[in-house]
Residue frames as a rotation matrix with the C-alpha (Angstrom) as fourth column:
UNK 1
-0.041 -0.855 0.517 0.52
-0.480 0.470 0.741 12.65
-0.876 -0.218 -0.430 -5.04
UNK 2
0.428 0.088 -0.899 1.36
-0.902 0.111 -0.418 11.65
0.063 0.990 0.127 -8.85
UNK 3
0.680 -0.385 0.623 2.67
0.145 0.905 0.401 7.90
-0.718 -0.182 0.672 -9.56
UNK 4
-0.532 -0.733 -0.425 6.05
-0.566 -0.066 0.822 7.47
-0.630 0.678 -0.380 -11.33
UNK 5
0.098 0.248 -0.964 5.86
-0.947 0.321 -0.014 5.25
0.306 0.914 0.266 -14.56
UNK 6
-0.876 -0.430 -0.220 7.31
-0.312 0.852 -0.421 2.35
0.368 -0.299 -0.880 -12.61
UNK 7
-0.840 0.449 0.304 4.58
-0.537 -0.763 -0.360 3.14
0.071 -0.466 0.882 -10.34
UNK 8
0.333 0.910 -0.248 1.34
-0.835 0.163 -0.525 2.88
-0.437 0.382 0.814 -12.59
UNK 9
-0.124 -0.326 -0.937 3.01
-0.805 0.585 -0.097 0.16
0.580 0.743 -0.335 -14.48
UNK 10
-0.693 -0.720 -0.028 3.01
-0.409 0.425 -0.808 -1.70
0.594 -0.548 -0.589 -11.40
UNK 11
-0.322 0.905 0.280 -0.48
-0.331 0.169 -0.928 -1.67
-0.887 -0.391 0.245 -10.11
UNK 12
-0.004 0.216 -0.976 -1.28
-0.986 0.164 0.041 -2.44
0.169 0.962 0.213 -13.81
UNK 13
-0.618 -0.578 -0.533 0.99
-0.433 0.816 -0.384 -5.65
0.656 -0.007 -0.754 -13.54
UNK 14
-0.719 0.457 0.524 -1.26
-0.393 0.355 -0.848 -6.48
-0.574 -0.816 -0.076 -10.07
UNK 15
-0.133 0.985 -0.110 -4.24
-0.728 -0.172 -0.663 -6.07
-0.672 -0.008 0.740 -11.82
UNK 16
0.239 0.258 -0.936 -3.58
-0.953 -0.121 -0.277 -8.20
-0.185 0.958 0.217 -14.88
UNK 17
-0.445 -0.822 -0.354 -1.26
-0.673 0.568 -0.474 -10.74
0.591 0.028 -0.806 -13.43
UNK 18
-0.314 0.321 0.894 -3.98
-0.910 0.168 -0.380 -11.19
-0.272 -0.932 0.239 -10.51
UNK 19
-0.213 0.665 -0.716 -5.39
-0.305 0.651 0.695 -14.80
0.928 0.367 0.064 -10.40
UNK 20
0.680 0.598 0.425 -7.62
-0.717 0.421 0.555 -17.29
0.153 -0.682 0.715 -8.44
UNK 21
-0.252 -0.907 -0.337 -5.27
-0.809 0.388 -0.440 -19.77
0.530 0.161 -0.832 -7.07
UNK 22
0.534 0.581 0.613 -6.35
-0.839 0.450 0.305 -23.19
-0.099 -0.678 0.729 -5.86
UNK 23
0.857 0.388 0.338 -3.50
-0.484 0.831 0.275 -25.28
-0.174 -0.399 0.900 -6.47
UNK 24
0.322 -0.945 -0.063 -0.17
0.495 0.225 -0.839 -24.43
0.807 0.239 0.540 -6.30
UNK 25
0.689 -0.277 0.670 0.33
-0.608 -0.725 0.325 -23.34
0.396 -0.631 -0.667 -2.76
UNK 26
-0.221 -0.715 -0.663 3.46
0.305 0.595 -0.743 -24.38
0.926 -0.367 0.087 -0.79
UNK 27
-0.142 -0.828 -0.542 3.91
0.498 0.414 -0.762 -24.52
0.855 -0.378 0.354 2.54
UNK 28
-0.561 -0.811 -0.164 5.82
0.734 -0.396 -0.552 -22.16
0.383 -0.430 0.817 3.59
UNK 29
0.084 0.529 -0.845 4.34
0.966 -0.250 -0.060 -19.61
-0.243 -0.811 -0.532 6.19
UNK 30
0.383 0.029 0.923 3.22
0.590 -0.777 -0.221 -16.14
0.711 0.629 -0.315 5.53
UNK 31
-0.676 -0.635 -0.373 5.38
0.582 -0.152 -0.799 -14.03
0.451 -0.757 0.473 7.69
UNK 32
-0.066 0.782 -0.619 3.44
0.938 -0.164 -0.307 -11.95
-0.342 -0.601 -0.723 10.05
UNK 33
-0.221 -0.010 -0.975 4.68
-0.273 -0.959 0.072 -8.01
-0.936 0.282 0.209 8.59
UNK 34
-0.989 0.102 -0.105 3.56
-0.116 -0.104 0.988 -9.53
0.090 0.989 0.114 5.40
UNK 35
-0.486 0.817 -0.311 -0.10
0.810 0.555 0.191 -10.50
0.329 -0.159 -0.931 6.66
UNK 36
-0.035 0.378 -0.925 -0.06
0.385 -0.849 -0.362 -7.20
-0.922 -0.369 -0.116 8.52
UNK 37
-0.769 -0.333 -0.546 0.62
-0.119 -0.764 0.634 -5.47
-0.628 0.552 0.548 5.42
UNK 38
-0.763 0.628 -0.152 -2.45
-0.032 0.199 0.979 -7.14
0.645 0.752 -0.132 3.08
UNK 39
-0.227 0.789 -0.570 -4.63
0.933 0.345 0.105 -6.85
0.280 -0.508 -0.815 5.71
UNK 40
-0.219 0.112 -0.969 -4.10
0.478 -0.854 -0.206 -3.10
-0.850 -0.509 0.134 6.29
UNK 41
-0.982 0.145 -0.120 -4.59
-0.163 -0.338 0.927 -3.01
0.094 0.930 0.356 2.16
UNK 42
-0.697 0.652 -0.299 -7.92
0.608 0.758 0.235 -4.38
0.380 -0.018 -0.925 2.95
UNK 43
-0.380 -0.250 -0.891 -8.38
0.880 -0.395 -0.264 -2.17
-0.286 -0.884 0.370 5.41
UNK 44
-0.585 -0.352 -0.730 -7.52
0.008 -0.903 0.429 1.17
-0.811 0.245 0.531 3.52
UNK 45
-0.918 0.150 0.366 -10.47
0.284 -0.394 0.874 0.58
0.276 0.907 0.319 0.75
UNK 46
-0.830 0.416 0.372 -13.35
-0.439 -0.898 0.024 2.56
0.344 -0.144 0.928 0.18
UNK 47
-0.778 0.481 -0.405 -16.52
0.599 0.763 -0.243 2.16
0.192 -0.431 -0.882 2.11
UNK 48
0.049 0.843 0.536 -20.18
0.401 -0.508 0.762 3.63
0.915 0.178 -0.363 2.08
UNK 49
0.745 0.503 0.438 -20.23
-0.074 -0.591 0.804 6.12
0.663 -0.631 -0.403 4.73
UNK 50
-0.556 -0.714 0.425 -16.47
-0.686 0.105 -0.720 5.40
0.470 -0.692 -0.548 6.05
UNK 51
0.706 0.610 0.360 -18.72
-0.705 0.553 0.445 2.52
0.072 -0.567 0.820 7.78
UNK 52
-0.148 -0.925 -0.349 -16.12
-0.776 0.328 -0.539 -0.09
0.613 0.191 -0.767 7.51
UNK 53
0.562 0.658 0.501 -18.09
-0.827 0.439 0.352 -3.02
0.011 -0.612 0.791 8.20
UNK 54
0.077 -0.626 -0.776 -15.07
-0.259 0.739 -0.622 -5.52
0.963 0.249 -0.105 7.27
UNK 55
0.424 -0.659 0.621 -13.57
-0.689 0.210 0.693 -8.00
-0.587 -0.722 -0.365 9.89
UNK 56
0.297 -0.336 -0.894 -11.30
-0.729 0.524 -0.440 -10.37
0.617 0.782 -0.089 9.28
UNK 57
0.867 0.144 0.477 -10.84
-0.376 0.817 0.437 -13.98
-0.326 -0.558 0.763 10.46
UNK 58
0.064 -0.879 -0.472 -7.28
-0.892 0.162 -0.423 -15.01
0.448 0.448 -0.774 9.75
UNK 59
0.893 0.380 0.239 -7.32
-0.397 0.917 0.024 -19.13
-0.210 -0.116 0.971 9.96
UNK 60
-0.320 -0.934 0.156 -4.11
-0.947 0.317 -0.042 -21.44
-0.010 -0.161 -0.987 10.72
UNK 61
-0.577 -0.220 0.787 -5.61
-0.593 0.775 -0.218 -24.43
-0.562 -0.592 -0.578 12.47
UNK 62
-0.916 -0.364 0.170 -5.73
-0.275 0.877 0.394 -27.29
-0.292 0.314 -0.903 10.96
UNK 63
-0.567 0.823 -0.010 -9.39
0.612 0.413 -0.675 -28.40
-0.551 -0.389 -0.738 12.48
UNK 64
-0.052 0.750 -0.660 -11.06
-0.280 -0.645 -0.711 -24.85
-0.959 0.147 0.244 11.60
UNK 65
-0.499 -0.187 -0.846 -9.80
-0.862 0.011 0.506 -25.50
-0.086 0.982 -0.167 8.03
UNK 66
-0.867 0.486 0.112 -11.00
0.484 0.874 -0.045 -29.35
-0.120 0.015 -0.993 8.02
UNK 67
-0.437 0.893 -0.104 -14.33
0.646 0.232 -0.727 -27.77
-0.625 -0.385 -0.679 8.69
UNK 68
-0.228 -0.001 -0.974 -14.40
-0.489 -0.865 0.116 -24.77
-0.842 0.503 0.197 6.23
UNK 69
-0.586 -0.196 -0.786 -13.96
-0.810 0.169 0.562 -27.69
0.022 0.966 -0.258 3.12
UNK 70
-0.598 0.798 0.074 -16.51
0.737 0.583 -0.341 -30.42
-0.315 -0.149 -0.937 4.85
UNK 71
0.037 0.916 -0.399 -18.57
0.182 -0.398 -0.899 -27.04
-0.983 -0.039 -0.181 4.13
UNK 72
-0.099 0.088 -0.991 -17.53
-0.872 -0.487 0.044 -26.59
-0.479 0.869 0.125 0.62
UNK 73
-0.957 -0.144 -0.251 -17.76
-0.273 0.740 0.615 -30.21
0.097 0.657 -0.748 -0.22
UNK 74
-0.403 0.897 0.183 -21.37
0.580 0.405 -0.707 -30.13
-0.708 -0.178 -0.683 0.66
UNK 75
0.225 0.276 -0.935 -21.73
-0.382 -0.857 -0.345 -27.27
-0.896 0.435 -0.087 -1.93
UNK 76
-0.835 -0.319 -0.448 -19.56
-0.550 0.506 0.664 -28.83
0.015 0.801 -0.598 -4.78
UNK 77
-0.896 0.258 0.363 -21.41
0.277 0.961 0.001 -31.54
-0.349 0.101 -0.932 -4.47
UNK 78
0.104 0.985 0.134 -24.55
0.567 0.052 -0.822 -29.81
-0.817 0.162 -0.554 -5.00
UNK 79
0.128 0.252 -0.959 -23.29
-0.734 -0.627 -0.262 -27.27
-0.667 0.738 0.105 -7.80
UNK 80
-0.698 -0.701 -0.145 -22.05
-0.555 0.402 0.729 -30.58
-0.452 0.589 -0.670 -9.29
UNK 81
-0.429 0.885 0.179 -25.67
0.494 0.396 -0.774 -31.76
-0.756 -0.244 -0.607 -9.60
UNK 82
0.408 0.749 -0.523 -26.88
-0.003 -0.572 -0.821 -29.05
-0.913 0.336 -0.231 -11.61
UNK 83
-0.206 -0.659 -0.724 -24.03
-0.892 -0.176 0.415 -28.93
-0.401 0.732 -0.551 -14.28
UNK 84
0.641 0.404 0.652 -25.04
-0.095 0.885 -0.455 -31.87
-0.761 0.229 0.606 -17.10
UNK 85
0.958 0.280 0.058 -23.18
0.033 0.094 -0.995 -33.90
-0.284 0.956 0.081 -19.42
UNK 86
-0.018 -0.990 0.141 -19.64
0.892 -0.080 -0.445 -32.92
0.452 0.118 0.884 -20.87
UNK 87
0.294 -0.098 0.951 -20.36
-0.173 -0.984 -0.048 -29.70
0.940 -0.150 -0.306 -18.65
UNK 88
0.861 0.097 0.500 -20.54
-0.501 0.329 0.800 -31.77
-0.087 -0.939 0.331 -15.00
UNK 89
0.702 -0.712 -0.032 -17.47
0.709 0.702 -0.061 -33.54
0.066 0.020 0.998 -16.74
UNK 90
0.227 -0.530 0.817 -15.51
0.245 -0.781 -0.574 -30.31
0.942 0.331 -0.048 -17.12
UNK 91
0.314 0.003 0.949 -16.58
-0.616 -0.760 0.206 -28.83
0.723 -0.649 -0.237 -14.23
UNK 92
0.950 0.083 -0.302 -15.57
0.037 0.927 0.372 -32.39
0.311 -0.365 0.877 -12.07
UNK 93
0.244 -0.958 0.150 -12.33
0.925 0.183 -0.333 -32.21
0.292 0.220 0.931 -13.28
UNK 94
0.181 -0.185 0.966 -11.66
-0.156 -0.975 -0.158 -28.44
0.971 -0.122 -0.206 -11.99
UNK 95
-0.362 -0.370 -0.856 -9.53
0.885 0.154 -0.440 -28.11
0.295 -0.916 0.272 -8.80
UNK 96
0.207 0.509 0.836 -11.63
0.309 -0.844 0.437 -25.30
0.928 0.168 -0.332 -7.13
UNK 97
0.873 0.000 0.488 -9.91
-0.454 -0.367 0.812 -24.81
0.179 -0.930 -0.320 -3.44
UNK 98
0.201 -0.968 -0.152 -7.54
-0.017 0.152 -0.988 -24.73
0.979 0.201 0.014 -2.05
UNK 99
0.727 0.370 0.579 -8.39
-0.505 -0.283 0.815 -24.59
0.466 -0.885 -0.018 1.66
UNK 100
0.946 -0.187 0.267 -6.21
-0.240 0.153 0.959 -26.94
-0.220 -0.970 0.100 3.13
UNK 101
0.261 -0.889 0.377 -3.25
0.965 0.243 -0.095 -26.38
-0.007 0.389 0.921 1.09
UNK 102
0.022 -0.162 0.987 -3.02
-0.109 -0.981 -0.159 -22.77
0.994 -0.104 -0.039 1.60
UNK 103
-0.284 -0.363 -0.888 -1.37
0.653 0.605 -0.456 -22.20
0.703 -0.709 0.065 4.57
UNK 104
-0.874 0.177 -0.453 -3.55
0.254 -0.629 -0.735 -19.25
-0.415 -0.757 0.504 5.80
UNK 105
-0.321 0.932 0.167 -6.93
0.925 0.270 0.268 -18.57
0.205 0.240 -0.949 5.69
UNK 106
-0.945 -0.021 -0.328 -9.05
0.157 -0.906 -0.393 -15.23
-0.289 -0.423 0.859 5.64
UNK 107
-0.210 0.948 0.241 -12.49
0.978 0.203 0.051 -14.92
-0.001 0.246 -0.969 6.22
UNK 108
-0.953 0.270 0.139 -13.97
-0.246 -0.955 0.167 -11.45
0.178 0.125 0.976 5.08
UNK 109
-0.326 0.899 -0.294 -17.07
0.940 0.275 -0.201 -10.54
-0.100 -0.342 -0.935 6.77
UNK 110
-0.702 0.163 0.693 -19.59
0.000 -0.973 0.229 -7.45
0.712 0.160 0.683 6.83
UNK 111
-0.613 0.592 -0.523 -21.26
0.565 -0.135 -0.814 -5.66
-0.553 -0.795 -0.251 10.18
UNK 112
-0.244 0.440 0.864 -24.13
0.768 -0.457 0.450 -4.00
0.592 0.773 -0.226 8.49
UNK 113
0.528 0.679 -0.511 -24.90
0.811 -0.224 0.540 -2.66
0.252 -0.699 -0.669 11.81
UNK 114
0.192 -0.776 -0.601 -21.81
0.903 0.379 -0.201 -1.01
0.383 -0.504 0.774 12.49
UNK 115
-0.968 -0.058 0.245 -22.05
0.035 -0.995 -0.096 2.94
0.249 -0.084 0.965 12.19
UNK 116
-0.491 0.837 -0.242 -26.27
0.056 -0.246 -0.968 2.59
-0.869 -0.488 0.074 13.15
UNK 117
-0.037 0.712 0.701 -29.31
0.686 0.528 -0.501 1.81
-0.727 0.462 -0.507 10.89
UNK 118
0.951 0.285 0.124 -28.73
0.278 -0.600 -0.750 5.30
-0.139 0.748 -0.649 8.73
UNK 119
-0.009 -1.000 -0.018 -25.41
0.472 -0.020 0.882 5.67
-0.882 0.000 0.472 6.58
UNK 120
0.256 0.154 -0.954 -24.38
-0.481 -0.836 -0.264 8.17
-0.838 0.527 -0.140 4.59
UNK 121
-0.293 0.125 -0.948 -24.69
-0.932 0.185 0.312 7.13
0.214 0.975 0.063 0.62
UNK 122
-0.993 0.088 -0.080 -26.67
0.090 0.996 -0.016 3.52
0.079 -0.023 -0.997 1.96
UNK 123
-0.304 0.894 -0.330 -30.12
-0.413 -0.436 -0.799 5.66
-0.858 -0.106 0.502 2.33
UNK 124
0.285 0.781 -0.557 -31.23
-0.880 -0.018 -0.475 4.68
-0.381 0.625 0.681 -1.11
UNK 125
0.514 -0.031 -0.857 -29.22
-0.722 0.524 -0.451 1.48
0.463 0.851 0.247 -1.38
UNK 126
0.758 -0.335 0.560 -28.87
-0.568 0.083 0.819 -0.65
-0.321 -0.938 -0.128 1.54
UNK 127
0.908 -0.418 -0.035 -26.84
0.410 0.902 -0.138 -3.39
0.090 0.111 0.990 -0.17
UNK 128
0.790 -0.610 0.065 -23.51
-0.581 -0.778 -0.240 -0.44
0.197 0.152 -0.969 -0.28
UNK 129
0.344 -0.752 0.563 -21.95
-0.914 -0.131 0.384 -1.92
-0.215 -0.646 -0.732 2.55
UNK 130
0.722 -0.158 0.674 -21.59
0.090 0.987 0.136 -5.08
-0.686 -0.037 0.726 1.00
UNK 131
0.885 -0.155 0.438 -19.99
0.445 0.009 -0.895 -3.79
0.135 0.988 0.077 -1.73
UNK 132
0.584 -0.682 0.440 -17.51
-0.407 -0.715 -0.568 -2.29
0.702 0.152 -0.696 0.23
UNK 133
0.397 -0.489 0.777 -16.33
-0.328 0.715 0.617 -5.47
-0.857 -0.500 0.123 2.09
UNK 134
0.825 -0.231 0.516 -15.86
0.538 0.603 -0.590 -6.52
-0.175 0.764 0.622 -1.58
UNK 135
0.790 -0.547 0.275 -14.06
-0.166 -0.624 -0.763 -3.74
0.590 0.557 -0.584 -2.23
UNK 136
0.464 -0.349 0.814 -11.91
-0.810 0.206 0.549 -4.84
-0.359 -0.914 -0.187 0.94
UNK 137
0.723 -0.219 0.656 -11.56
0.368 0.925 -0.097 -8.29
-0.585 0.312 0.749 -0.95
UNK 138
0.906 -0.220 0.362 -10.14
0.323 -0.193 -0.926 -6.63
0.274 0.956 -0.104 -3.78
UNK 139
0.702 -0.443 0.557 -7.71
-0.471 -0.876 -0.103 -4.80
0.534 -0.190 -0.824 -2.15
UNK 140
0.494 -0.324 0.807 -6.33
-0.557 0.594 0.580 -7.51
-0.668 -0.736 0.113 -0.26
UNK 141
0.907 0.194 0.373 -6.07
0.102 0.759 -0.643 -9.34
-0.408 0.621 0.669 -3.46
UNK 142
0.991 -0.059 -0.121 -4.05
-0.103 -0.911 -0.399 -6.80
-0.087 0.408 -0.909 -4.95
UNK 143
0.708 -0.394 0.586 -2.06
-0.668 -0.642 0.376 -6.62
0.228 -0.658 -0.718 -2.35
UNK 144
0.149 -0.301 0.942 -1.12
0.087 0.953 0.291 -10.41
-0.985 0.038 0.168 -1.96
UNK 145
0.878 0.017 0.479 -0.08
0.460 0.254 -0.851 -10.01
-0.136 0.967 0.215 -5.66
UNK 146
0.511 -0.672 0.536 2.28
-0.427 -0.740 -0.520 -7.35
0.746 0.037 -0.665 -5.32
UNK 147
0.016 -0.544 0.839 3.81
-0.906 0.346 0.242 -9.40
-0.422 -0.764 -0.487 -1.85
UNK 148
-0.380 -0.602 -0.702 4.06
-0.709 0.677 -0.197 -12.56
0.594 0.423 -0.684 -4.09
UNK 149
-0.780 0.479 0.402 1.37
0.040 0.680 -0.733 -14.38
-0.624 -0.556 -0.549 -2.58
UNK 150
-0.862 0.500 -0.076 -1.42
0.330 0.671 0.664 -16.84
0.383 0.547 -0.744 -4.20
UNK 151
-0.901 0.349 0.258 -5.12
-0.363 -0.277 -0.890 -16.25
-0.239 -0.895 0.376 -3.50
UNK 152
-0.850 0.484 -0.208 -8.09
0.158 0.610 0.776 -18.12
0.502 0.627 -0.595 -4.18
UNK 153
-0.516 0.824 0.234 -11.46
-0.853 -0.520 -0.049 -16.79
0.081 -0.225 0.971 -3.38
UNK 154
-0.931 0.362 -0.043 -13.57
0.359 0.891 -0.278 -20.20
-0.063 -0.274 -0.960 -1.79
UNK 155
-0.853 0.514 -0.087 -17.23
-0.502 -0.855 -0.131 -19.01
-0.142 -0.068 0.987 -3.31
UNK 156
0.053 0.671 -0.740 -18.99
-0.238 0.728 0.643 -22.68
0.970 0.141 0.198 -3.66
UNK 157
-0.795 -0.099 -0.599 -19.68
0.594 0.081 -0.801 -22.79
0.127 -0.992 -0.005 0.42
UNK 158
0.346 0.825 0.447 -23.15
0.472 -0.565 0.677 -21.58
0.811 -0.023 -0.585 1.92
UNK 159
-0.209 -0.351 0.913 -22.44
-0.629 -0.667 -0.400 -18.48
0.749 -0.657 -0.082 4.79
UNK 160
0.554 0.530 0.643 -24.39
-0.780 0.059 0.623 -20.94
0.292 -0.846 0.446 7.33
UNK 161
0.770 -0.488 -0.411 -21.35
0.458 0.871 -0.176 -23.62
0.444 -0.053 0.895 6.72
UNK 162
-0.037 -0.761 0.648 -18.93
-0.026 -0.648 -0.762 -20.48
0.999 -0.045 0.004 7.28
UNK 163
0.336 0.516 0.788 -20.91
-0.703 -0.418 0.575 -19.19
0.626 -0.747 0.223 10.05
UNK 164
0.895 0.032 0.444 -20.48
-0.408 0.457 0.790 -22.67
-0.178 -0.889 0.422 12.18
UNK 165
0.649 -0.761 -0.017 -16.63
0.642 0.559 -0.525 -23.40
0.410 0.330 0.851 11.18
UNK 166
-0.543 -0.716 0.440 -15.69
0.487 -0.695 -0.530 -19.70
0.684 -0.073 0.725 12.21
UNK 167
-0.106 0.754 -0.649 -18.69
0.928 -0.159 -0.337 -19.40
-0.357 -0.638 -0.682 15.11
UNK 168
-0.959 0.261 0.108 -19.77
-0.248 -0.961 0.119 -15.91
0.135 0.087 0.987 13.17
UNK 169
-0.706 0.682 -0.190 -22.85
0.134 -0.134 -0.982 -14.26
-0.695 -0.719 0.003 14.58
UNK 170
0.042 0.748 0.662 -26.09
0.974 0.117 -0.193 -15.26
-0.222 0.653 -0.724 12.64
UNK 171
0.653 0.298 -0.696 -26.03
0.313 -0.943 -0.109 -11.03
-0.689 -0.147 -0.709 12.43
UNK 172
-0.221 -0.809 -0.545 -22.22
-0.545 -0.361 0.757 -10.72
-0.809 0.464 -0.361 10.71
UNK 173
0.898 0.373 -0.233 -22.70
-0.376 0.375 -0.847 -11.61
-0.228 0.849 0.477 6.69
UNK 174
-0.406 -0.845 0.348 -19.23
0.308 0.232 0.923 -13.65
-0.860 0.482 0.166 5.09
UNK 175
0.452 -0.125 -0.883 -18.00
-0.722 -0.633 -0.280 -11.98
-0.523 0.764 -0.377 2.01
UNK 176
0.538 -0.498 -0.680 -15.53
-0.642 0.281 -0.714 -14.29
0.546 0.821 -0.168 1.34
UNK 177
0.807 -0.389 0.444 -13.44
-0.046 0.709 0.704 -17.19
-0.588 -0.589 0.554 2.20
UNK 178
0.786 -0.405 -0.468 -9.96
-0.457 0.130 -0.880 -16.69
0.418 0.905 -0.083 0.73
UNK 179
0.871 -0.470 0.145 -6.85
0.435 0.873 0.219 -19.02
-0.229 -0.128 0.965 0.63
UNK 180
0.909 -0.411 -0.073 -3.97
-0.405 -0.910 0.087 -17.23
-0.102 -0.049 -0.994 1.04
UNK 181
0.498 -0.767 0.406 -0.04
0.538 0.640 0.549 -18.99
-0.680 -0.055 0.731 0.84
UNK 182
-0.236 -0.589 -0.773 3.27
-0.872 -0.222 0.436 -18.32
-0.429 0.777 -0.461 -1.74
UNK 183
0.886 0.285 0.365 2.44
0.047 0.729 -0.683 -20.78
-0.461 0.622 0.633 -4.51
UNK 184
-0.154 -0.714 0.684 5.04
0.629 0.463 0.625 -22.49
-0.762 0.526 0.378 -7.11
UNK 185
-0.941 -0.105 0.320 3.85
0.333 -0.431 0.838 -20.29
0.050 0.896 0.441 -10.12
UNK 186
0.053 0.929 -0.366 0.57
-0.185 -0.351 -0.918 -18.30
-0.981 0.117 0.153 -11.21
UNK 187
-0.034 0.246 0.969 -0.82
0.863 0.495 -0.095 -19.67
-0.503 0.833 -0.230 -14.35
UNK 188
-0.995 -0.102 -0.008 -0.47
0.083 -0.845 0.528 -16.90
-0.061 0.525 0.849 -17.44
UNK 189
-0.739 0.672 -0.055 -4.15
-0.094 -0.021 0.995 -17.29
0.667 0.741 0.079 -17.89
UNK 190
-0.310 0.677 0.667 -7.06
-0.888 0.046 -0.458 -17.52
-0.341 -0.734 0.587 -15.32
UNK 191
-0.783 -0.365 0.503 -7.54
-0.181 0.908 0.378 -21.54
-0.595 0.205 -0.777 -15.31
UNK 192
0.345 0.762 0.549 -11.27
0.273 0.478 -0.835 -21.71
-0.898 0.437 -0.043 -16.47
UNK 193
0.428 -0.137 -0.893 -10.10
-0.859 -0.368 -0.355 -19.48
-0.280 0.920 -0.276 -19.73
UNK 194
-0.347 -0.906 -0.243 -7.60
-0.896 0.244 0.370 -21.92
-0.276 0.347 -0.897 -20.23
UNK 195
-0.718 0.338 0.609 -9.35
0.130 0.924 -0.359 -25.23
-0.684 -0.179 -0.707 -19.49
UNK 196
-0.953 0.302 0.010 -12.32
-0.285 -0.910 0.301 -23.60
0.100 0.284 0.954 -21.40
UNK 197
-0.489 0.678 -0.548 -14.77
0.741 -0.008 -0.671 -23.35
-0.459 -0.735 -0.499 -19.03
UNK 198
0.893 0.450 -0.016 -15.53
0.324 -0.667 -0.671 -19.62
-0.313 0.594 -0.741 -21.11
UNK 199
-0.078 -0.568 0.819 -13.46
0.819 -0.505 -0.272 -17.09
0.568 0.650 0.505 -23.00
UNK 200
-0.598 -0.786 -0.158 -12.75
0.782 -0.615 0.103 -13.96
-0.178 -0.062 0.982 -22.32
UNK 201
0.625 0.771 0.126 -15.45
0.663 -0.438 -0.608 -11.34
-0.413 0.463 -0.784 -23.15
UNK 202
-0.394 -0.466 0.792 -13.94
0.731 -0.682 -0.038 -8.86
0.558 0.564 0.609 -26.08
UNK 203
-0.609 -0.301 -0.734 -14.00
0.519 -0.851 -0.081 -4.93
-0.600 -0.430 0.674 -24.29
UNK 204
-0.981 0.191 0.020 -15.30
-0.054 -0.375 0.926 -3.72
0.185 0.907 0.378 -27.17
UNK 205
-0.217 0.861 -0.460 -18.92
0.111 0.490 0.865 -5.78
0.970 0.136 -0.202 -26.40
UNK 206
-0.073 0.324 -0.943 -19.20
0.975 0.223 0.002 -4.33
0.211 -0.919 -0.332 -22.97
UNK 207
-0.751 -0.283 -0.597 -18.58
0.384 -0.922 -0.046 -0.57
-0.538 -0.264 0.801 -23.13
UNK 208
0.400 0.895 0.197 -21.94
0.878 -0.436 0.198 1.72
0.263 0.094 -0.960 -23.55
UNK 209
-0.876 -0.474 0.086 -22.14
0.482 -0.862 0.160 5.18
-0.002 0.181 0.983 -24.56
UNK 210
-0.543 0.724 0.426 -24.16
-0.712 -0.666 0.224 7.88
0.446 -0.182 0.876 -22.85
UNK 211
0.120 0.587 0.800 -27.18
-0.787 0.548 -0.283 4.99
-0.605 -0.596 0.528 -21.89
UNK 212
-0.222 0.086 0.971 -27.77
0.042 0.996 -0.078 1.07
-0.974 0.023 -0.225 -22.41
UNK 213
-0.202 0.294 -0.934 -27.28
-0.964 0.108 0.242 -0.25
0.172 0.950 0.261 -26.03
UNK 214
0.877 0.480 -0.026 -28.17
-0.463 0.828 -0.316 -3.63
-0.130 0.290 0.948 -25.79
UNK 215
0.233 -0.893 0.385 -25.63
0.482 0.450 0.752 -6.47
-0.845 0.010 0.535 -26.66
UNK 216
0.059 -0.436 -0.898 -22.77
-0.676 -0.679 0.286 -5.40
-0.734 0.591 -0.334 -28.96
UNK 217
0.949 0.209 -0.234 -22.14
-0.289 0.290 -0.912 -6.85
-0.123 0.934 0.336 -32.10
């Protein structure tokens, strides 16, 4: 199945346009055939051994939320510790969630257990199946880009703060905690770039031919 030009131009546009969003959600409720739809993108990516260890926690109430950001404000608080100077001032001043302004929550998790203790391509690398809950994130992301929805990825939070806000089993790893909502605008820039927090890395200074060169020039 070939893509038109519109097409590829379009998943492009996702990809480039995609940001972290933590403070311009509204409101307004995600309809349900739009939730189904980014959740079956989620769904539909790739996964060591077809194993599909994703679940998802989809999060409304008030309370659960309340508790989700009592766990990230015990984190902040500690990443804000480590950061010194005009860096702890920067990094202070950064709205990083978005938890109880996003009217829908989604907790990505991984069953490591789920297909039995041997999976095809996880033999020589158990971590796979994480990587393919990310890949689950991604896809969702995408998706909520292309349906005109905000998302903000909640990654200062330890799993055992998750774990008792969303009662997951000490067994089920969180991937992610993302904030989900239509927002007022997406910023042309990811905010840290903008704020500068960093830069950009130049393409050029990341791409290796044949084997490792070392940093580029």
């Amino acid at each position: 199945m070939l893509f038109s030009d519109a097409e590829r131009a379009a998943v492009y546009k996702a990809i480039y346009t995609r940001r972290d969003v933590r403070g311009e959600f509204l409101p307004e409720p995600v309809p349900a055939a739009v939730l189904s739809r980014i959740l079956e993108a989620a769904h539909h990516a790739p996964s060591v051994g077809f194993m599909q260890p994703w679940d998802f926690i989809v999060v409304t109430d008030p309370e659960v939320k309340r508790r989700v950001k009592e766990g990230f404000q015990v984190a902040h608080e500690e990443a804000t510790a480590l950061f010194q100077g005009e860096r702890r001032t920067l990094y202070q001043s950064l709205k990083l969630e978005g938890i109880t302004d996003a009217p829908l929550g989604i907790c990505v998790t991984c069953d490591q257990s789920r297909t039995g203790p041997v999976v095809i391509g996880r033999t020589a690398n158990p971590e796979m199946d994480l990587y393919s809950a990310v890949c689950a994130v991604q896809n969702l992301w995408l998706a909520a880009r292309a349906e005109n929805l905000g998302v903000g990825w909640v990654s200062i939070i330890h799993h055992d703060a998750l774990r008792s806000a969303l009662g997951i089993p000490p067994e089920i790893i969180p991937i992610a905690y993302l904030c989900v909502g239509y927002v007022s605008h997406f910023h042309e820039k990811p905010e840290l770039e903008t704020a500068g927090w960093l830069p950009r890395v130049a393409m050029d200074s990341l791409v290796h031919r044949e084997r490792w060169q070392g940093e580029q020039e």
